[in-house]
N, C-alpha and C positions, 0 to 999 in steps of 0.2 A: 736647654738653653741657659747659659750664664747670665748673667744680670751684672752689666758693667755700671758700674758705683763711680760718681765724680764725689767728692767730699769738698766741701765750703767747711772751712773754719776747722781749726785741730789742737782746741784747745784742750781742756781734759775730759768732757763728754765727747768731741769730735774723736776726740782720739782712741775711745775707749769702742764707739762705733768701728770707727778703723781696723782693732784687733779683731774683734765679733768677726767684720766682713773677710777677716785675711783668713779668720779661721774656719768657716762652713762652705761647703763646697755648693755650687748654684750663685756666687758673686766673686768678682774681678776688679779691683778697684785699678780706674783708669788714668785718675787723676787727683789732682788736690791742690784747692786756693784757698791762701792764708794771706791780709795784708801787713801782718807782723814779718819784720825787716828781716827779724831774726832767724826767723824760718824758712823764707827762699833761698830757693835751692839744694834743701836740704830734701833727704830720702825722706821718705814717710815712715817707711819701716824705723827706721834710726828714731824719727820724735816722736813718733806710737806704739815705742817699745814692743815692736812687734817680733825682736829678735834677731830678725836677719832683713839686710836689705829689700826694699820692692822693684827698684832699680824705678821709681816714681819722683821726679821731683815737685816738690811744690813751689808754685807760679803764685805772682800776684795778680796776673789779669783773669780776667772770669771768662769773656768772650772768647779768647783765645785759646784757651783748655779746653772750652767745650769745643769749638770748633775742630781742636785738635786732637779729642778723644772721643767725642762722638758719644756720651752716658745714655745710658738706657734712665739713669735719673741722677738728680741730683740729692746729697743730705744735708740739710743750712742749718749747722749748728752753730752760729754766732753770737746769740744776743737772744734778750727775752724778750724786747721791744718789737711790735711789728713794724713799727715806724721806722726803725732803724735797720732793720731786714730789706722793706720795699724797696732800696737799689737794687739788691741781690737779688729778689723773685720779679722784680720786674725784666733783669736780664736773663734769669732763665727760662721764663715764660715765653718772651720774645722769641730764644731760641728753641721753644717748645720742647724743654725738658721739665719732664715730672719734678716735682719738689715733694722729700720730708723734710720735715724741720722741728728741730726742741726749744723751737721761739713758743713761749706759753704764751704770750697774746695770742696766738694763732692758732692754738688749738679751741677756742673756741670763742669767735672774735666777740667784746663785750660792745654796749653801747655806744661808748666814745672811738669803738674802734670800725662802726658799721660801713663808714664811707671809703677807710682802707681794705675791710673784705670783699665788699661789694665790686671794688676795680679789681683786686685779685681773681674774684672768681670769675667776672668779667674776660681777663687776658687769657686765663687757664680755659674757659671755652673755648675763645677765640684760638688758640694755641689747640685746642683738640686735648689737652691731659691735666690730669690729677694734682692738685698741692693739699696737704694733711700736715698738721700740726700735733703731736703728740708724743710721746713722753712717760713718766711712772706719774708726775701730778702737776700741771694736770695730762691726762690722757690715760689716765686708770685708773689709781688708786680710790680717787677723788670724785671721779665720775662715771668712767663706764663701768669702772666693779659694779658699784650702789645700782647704779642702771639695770645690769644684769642680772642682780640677785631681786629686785623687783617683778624680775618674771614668772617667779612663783607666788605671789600676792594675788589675792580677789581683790582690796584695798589696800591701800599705801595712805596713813596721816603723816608720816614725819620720817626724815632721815637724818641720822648724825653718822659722819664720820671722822675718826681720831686718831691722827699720827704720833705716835712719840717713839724721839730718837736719843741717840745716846749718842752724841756729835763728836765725841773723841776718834769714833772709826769714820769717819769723815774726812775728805779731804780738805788744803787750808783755807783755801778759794772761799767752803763750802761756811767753815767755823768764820769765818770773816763775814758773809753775809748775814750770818742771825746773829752779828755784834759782839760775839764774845771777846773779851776784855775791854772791852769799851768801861769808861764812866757810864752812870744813869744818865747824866747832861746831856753825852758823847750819844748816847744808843737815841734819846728824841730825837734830837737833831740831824741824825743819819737815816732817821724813822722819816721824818719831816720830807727829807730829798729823793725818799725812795733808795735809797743805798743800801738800809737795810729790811727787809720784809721779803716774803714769799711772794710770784709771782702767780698766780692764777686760780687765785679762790674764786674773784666773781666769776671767771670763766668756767669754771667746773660749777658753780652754783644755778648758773644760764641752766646750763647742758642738762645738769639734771629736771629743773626746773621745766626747761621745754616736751623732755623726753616721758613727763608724767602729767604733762598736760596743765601743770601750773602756771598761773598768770601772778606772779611775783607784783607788790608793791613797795618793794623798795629792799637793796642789797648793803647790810654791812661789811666791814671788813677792819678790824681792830686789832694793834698789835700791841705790845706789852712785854717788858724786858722779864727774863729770867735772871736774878742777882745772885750768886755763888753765895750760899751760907758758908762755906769755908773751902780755903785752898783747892783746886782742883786744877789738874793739868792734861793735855795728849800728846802724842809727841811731836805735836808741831806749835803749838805753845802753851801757858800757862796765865792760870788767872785768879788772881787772889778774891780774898773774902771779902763782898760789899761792892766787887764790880761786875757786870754781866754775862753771863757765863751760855746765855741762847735768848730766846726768842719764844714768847708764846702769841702766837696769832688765830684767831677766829673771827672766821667770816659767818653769816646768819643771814636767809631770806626768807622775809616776810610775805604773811599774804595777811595786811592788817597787821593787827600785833602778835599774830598768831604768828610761830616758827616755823616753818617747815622745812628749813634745811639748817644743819649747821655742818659746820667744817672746822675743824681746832687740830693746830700743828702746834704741839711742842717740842723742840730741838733745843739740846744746852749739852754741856758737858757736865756729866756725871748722872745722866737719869740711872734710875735703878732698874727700869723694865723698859726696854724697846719692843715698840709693837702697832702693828694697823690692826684696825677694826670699824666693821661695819656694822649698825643696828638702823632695821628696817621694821619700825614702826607700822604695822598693822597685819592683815590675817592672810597666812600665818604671819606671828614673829619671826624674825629672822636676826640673828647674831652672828658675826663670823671676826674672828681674833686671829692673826697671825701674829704667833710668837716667834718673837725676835725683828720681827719689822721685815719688809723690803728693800731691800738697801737700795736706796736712790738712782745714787750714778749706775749700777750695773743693770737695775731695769729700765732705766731709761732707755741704756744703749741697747739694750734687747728689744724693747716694744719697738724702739725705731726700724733695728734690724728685721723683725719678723712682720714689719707691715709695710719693708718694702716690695715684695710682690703685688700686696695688694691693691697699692698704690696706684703701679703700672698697671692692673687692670682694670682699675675705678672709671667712673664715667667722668669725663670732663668736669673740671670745677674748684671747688673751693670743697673740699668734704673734710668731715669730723670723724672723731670716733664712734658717735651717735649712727653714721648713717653708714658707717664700711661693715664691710664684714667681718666679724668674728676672727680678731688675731689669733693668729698660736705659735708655738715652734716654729721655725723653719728650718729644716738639717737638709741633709743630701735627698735629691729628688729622683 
């Protein structure tokens, strides 16, 4: 059976999802809604550099695509906010299409966001299907790795996990969000608005948190400019000495003063060693380093890809990566 694909949003994750789906056999993509002006009616193939035409246009109405193509699901890659998603899943729910989505609120909704998960999982019973929120972080790197390699523990005291990227091979979109070239002044006060930070530490900090039986007293989330000791550039732009060149952010929750989770992303241009890693504090010890890092944008659009199956045959709901199955591959069936 194919698995017809509708795509919401085709920006540079959306679109990178789009190649993934054009290239493995088991998905058909049937449609695609963009509300950028610029983009309707244009092929998909053509703005997702997919090579050759899909003879697909993209529409601005939601309702209507799906009406007219009929998805076995939908992908909502628009925005990290779930607040600002909930027109889009509350229209696809209605029409009782599965949702993924690389909204990071929604991979694993936090406190202030209880009363918007609660209605989602709400419609998606009601609706009979599946919405998943998930991604490379959070929706892996950050949580269900650490989760998984917990499996082999008698005890678990403490988990740290540690991103660091070298944001030159990063897309611009990407060096714009962790402030690079900004002033100091420039990167607080874009700190302040939310403009510039990672979106889903406390949510991956939950996840882990719940899925080890931890009762959390309270969640940091701290971010802190990276300043260029000297010149450094990529080739999408450049940033002199004394202004900030990334971003370091670490989230930490407490049970008391005691730590038991931290999460530290460093992203700048010009690190010297790119690399994730995981240490699982207790018996065994556990260490795991991936050198050179995972690159972002391409696991994203892969874990999205390979847990759409699973999706469609999850139980009615609001689910995480906590409670699905065990992603992997997915090539030709």
């Amino acid at each position: 059976m194919t698995i017809r694909v509708l795509h919401v949003g085709l920006g540079p994750i959306g679109c990178a999802v789009a190649r993934q789906v054009t290239a493995r056999k088991g998905f058909r993509i049937v449609g695609a809604v963009d509300i950028d002006p610029h983009l309707g009616g244009r092929d998909v193939g053509v703005i997702a550099d997919i090579g050759r035409p899909l003879r697909i246009k993209v529409t601005a109405d939601l309702r209507k695509t799906v009406k007219a193509t009929k998805p076995d699901i939908a992908v909502l890659c628009t925005s990290s906010s779930l607040k600002e998603v909930m027109p889009q899943l509350e229209e696809l729910l209605e029409l009782r299409v599965p949702v993924i989505s690389t909204t990071e609120e929604l991979a694993y909704p936090a406190m202030h966001n209880r009363r918007l998960a609660k209605h989602i999982d709400e419609l998606a019973r009601k609706a009979k299907v599946a919405v998943l929120g998930t991604g490379v972080n959070p929706g892996f790197m950050m949580d269900a790795l650490p989760i998984a390699l917990t499996a082999a523990c008698e005890h678990v005291n403490r988990v740290e996990v540690r991103r660091v990227q070298d944001a030159r091979s990063r897309r611009l979109a990407f060096q714009q969000k962790i402030g690079a070239g900004l002033t100091k002044e420039q990167f607080d006060r874009q700190v302040a608005t939310g403009q510039v930070r990672h979106v889903g530490f406390t949510e991956s900090i939950q996840m882990i948190a719940d899925a080890l039986g931890w009762t959390l007293t309270r969640i940091t989330d701290d971010v802190r400019p990276w300043i260029a000791e000297e010149d450094v550039e990529s080739e999408l732009l450049a940033v002199d000495s004394g202004y900030v060149c990334g971003i370091s952010q670490e989230g930490v929750g407490y049970i008391g003063d005691e730590v038991k989770i931290r999460l530290q992303l460093d992203a700048y241009l010009g690190a010297r060693e790119s690399y994730d890693s995981v240490l699982i504090d207790g018996s065994p010890r556990i260490y795991s380093k991936v050198h050179g890092g995972i690159h972002g944008d391409v696991a994203t659009a892969s874990i999205t890809v390979n847990a759409i199956p699973l999706v469609i045959n999850a139980p009615p709901g609001l689910r995480t990566m906590r409670d699905m199955p065990l992603p992997s591959f997915f090539g030709a069936r």
